[in-house]
C-alpha positions in Angstrom: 74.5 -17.5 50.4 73.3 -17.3 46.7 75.0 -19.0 43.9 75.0 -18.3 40.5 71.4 -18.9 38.6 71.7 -22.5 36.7 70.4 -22.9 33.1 69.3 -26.4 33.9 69.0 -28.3 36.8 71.0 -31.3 37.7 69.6 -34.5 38.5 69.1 -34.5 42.1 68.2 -30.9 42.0 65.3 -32.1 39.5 63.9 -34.7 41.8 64.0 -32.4 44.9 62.2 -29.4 42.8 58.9 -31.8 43.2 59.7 -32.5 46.6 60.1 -28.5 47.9 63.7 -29.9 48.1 65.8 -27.1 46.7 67.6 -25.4 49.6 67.6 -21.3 49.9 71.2 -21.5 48.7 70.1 -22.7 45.4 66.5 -21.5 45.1 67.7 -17.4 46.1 67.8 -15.2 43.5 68.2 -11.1 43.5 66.2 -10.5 40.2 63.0 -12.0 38.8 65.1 -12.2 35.7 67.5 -14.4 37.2 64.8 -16.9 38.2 64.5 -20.3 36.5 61.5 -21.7 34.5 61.3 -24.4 37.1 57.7 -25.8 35.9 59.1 -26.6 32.5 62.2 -28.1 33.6 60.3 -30.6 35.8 58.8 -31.9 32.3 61.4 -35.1 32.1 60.8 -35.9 35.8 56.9 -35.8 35.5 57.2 -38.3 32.6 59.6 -40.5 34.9 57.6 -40.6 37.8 54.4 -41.4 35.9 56.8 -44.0 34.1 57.7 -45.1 37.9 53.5 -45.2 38.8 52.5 -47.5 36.1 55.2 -49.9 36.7 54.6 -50.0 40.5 50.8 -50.4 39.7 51.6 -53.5 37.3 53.4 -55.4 40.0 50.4 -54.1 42.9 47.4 -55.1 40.8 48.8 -57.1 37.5 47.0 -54.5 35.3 47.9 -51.2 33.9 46.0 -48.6 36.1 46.2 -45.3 33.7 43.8 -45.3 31.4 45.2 -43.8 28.0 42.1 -41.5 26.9 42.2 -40.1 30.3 45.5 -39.6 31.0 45.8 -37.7 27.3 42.8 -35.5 28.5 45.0 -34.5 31.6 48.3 -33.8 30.1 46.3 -32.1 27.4 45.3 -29.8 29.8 48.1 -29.0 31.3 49.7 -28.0 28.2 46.9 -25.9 27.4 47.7 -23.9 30.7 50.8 -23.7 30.0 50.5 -22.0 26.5 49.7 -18.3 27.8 53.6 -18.5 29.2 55.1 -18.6 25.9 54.8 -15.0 25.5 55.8 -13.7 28.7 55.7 -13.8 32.6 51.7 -13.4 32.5 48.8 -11.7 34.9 50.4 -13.5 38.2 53.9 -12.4 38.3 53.2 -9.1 36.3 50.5 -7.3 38.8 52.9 -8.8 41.6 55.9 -6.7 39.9 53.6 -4.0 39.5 52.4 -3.6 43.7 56.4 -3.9 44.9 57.5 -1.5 42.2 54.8 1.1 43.5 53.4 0.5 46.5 55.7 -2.0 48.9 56.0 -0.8 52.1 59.2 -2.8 53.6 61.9 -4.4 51.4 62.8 -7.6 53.0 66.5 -8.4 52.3 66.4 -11.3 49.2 69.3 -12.9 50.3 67.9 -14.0 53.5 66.9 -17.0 55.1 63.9 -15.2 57.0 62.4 -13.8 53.9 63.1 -17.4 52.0 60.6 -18.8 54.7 58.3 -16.2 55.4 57.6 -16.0 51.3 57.2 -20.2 51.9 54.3 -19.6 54.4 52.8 -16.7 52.1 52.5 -18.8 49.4 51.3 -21.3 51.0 49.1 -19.5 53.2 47.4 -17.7 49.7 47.1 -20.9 48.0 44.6 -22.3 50.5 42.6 -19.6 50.0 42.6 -19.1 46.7 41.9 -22.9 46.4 39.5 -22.4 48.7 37.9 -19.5 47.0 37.9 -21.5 44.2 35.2 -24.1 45.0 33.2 -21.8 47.1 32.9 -19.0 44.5 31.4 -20.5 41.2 33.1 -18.3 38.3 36.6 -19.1 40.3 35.1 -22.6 40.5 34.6 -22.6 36.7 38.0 -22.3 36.1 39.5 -24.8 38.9 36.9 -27.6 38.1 39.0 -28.9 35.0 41.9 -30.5 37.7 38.6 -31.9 39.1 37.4 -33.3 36.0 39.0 -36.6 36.2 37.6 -39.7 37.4 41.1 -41.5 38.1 44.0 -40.1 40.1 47.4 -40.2 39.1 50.2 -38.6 38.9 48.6 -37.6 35.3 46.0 -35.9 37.4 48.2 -33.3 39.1 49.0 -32.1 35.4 45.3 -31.2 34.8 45.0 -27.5 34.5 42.8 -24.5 34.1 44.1 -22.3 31.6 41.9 -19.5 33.1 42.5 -20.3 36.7 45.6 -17.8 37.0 44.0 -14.7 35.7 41.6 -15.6 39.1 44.5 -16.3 41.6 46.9 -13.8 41.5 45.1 -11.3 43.5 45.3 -12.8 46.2 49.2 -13.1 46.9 49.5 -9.0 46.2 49.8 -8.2 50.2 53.2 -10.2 49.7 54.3 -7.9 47.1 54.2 -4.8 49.9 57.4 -6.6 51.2 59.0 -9.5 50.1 60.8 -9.4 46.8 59.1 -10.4 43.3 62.3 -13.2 42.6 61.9 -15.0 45.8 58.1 -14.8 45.2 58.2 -16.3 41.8 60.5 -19.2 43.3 58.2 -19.9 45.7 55.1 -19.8 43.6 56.5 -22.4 41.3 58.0 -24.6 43.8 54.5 -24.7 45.6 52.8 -26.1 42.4 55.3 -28.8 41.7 55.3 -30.0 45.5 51.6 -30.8 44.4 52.6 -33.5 41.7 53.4 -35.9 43.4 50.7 -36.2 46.0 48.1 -37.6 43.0 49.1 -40.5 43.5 47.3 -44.0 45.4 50.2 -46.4 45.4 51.2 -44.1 48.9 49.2 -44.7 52.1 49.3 -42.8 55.2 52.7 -41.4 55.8 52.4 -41.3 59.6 53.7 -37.8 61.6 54.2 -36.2 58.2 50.1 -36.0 57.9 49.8 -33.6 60.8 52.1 -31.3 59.0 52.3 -31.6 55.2 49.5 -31.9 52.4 50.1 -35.8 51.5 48.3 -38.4 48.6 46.0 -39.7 51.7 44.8 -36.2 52.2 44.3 -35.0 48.6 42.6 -38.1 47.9 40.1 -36.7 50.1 40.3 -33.4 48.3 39.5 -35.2 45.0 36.6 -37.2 46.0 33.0 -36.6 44.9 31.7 -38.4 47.7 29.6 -37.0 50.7 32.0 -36.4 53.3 35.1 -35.2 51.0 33.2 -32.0 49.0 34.9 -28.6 50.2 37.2 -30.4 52.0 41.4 -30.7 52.6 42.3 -27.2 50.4 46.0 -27.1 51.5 49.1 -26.8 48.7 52.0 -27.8 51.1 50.9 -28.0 54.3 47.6 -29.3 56.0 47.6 -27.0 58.7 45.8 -24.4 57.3 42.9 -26.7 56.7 43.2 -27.4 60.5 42.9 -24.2 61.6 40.0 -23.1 59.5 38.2 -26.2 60.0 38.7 -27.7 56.4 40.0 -30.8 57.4 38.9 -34.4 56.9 41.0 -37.1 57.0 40.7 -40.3 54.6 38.0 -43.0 55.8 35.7 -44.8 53.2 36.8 -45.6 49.8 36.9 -42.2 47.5 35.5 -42.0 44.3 36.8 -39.2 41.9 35.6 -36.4 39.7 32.9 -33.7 39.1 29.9 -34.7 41.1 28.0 -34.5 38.0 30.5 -35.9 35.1 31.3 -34.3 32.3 31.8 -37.3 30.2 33.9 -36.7 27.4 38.1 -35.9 26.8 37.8 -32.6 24.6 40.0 -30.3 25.9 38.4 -27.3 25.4 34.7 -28.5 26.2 36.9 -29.7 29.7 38.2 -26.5 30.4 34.9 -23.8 29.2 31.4 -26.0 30.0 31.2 -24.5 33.3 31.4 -20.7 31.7 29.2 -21.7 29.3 26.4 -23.4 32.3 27.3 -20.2 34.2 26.5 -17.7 31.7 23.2 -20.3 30.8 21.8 -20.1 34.2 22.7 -16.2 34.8 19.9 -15.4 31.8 17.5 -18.0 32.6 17.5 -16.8 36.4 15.4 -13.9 38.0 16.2 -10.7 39.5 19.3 -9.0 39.4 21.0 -9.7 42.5 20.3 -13.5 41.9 22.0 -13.5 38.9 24.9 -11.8 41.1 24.7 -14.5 43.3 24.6 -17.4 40.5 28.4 -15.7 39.2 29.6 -15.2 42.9 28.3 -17.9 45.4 28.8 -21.8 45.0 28.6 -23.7 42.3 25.5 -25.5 44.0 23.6 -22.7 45.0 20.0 -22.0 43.8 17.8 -18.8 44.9 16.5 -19.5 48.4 19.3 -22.0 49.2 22.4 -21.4 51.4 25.8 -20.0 50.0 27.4 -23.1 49.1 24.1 -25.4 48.0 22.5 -28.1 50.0 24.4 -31.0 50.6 21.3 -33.5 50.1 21.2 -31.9 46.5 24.4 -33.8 45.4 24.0 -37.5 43.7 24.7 -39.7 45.8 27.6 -42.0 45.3 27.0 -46.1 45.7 31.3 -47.1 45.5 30.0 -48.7 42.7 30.5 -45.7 39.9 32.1 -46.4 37.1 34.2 -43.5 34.9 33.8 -42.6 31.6 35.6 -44.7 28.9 34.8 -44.8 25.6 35.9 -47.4 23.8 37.6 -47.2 20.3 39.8 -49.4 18.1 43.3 -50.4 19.0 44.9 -48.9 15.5 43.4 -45.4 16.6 44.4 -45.3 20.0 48.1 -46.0 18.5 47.2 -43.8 16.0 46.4 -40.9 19.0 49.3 -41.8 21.1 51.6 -41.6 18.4 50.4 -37.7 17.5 50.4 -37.2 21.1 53.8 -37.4 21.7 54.6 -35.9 18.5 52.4 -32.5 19.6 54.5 -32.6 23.2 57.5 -32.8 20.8 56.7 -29.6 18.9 55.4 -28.2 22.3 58.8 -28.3 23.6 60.5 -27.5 20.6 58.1 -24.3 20.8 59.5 -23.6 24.3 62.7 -24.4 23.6 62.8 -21.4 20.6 60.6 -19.0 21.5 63.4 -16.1 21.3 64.5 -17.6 17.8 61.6 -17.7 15.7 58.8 -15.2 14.6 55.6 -14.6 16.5 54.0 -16.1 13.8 55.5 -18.9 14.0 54.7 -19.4 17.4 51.3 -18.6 17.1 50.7 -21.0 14.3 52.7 -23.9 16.8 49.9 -22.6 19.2 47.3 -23.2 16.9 48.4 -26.3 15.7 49.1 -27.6 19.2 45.0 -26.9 20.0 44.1 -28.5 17.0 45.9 -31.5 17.2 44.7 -31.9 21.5 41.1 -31.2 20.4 41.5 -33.6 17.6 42.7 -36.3 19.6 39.9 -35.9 22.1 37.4 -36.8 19.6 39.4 -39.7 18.8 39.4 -40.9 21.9 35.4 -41.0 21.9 35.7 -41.6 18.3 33.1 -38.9 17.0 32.7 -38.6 13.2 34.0 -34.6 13.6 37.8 -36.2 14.2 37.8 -37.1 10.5 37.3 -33.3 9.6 39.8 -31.8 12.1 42.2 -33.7 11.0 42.1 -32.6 7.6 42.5 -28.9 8.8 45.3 -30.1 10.7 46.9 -30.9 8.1 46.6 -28.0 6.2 47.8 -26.3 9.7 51.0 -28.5 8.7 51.4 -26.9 5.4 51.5 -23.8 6.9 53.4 -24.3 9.3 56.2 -25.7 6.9 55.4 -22.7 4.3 56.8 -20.0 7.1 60.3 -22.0 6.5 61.1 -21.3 10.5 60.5 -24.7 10.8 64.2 -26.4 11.0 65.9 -29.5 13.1 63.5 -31.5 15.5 60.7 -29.4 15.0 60.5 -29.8 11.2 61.4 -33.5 11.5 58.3 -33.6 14.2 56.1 -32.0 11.6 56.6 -34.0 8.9 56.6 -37.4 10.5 53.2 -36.0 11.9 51.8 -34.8 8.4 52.3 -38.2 7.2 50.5 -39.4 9.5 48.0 -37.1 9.2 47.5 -38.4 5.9 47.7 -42.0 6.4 45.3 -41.4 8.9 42.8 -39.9 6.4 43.0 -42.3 3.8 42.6 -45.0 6.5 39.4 -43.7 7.7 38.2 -43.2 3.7 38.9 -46.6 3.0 37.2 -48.0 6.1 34.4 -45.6 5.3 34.2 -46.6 1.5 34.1 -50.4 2.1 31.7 -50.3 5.4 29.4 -48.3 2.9 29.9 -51.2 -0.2 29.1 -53.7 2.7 25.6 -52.2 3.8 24.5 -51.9 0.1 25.6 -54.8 -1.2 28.0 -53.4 -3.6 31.3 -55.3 -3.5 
């Protein structure tokens, strides 16, 4: 039945992980230990589907659909979310440890089928409602509206992360942890996150039977649309049905438009993943009475006093089909510039995931560090405000520091430098342009 844990998956194994694909027989473990990082494996085959999307949406349309500020701005995010794992299994698998160690009331055999797919519908079954919970309760929804942030939807979009979101969610699979084991838990947790890459996608229509069943792109598309008809709607991770029962279903008619319904207009990440704390913690002083303020952490993000639970629906903007997403524009040489220091940051990303046992703590919280710095700094870039000039300079003193600790050997160093050159050539780049727009406007050349 269960077969030795594998340090890597194989090919096929790393296209079926997005699919739910892996059978028991490979996806069974006895210990949590034992249990693969299967999120960070998936990394190549994210990059080779999106590879797949844009070429598919060349030949549909003739034009490249992804959008590179906004695409950056969702991959930034999900790195950010992924961070917090560096050090250790976190808040969702830990208090889930914690309930079976102490309190589980039946030990389901781990090496059986039945618990395999009774911890598949668990999952899935918390998922919708934490997802749910998370638009219907608005310090939940402050966290889950950065995957909502985008205005496009691709495959990039499924990356789009909360880093908080987690330290809201993982309440509400505990009641597993009374009986089915923590290492077929954490399998099933992962495997239920990746299924929902894929479906971000709009080169896939309606896939016939399968959208009775299973959460497909047609029916996310609805989940990610900002107008009238698709708010609260579609909350399912792998399967629809849940939506069906609870009367959360709508299927996809009119043309969706994506995104916040008010945008947030910019690609920072951390503005992306905090302006809704920040609006919530606004509104709770400006508001009167103690148990509205309450309310204004704990009902929906649209409610006001003296308005239902969830808001009015008349109070949303209303959407034409005419909207058009946010997308500043900025010079060619500095969006190479960005993309070029974007994949260098994923390179040291991985290379910090890849050595976490091997180096300092230091070390790894400087990487950290730098990683932020470098994904905020881009952000600016990419709306090309003057405060990108100064970040990068403290980035590159973040480089000198980082190459100072003298942890910093192979592809990582190699990364770093190539990056700190940049960095540099960047700077001076910017001074120049600076210098001779200012000997223009006053005439001195």
């Amino acid at each position: 039945m269960v077969r030795p844990p594998q340090s890597n998956l194989s090919l096929s194994q790393g296209v079926r992980v997005l699919f739910y694909g892996l059978t028991p027989s490979e996806s069974t473990f006895s210990q949590v230990e034992e249990v693969q990082d299967y999120v960070q494996q998936a990394i190549p085959y994210f990059v080779g589907m999106m590879i797949i999307e844009l070429v598919i949406t060349w030949f549909q349309k003739g034009q490249i659909v992804f959008r590179l500020n906004d695409a950056c701005s969702s991959i930034s995010a999900g790195i950010l979310s992924r961070l917090p794992t560096i050090f250790g299994r976190g808040l969702e698998l830990s208090g889930y440890i914690y309930i079976w160690e102490n309190f589980r009331i039946y030990v389901l055999p781990w090496d059986s089928l039945w618990t395999w797919w009774l911890a598949f519908l668990g999952v899935d079954f918390a998922y919708y409602w934490i997802h749910r919970m998370s638009h219907e309760v608005n310090i939940m929804w402050a966290a889950h509206q950065v995957h909502h942030s985008s205005e496009d939807y691709n495959l990039s979009t499924a990356l789009r992360q909360s880093v908080l979101q987690k330290y809201f969610s993982w309440i509400f699979n505990l009641p597993m942890a009374l009986f089915i084991p923590p290492s077929i838990h954490a399998v099933h947790l992962q495997f239920n996150l990746l299924y929902q890459f894929w479906i971000h996608t709009e080169i896939i229509g309606n896939l016939g039977p399968l959208e009775l069943m299973l959460n497909t792109p047609s029916h996310h598309r609805v989940h990610h649309g900002r107008n009238l008809y698709c708010i609260d709607k579609n909350y399912g991770g792998t399967l629809i049905i849940w939506d069906r029962i609870f009367g959360t279903f709508e299927p996809e008619n009119k043309k969706v438009i994506y995104g916040l319904t008010h945008p947030i207009n910019t690609f920072e990440p951390l503005w992306t993943q905090f302006h809704h704390f920040i609006y919530i913690w606004k509104t709770f002083w400006t508001t009167s009475g103690i148990n509205n303020k309450i309310f204004v952490i704990f009902k929906g993000p649209g409610w006001e006093p003296g308005k239902p639970r969830l808001g009015c629906p008349e109070d949303l903007p209303k959407i034409s089909g005419k909207e058009i997403p946010y997308n500043h524009q900025i010079p060619f040489w500095l969006q190479v510039y960005a993309m070029l220091h974007f994949i260098f940051v994923l390179g040291i990303y991985l290379q910090i995931f890849a050595n976490k046992l091997a180096v300092s703590e230091t070390t790894i919280l400087f990487g950290i560090g730098y990683i932020i710095l470098t994904l905020t700094s881009i952000g600016l870039m990419m709306e090309n405000r003057k405060q990108a000039a100064i970040l990068e300079f403290i980035r590159c003193c973040a480089f000198l520091c980082l190459h100072e600790l003298g942890s910093l050997t192979g592809p990582f160093k190699l990364v770093t430098e190539v990056a700190f050159c940049g960095c540099l050539a960047f700077w001076g780049l910017r001074s120049i342009i600076k210098f001779k727009a200012h000997q223009w406007i006053w005439g001195t050349e």
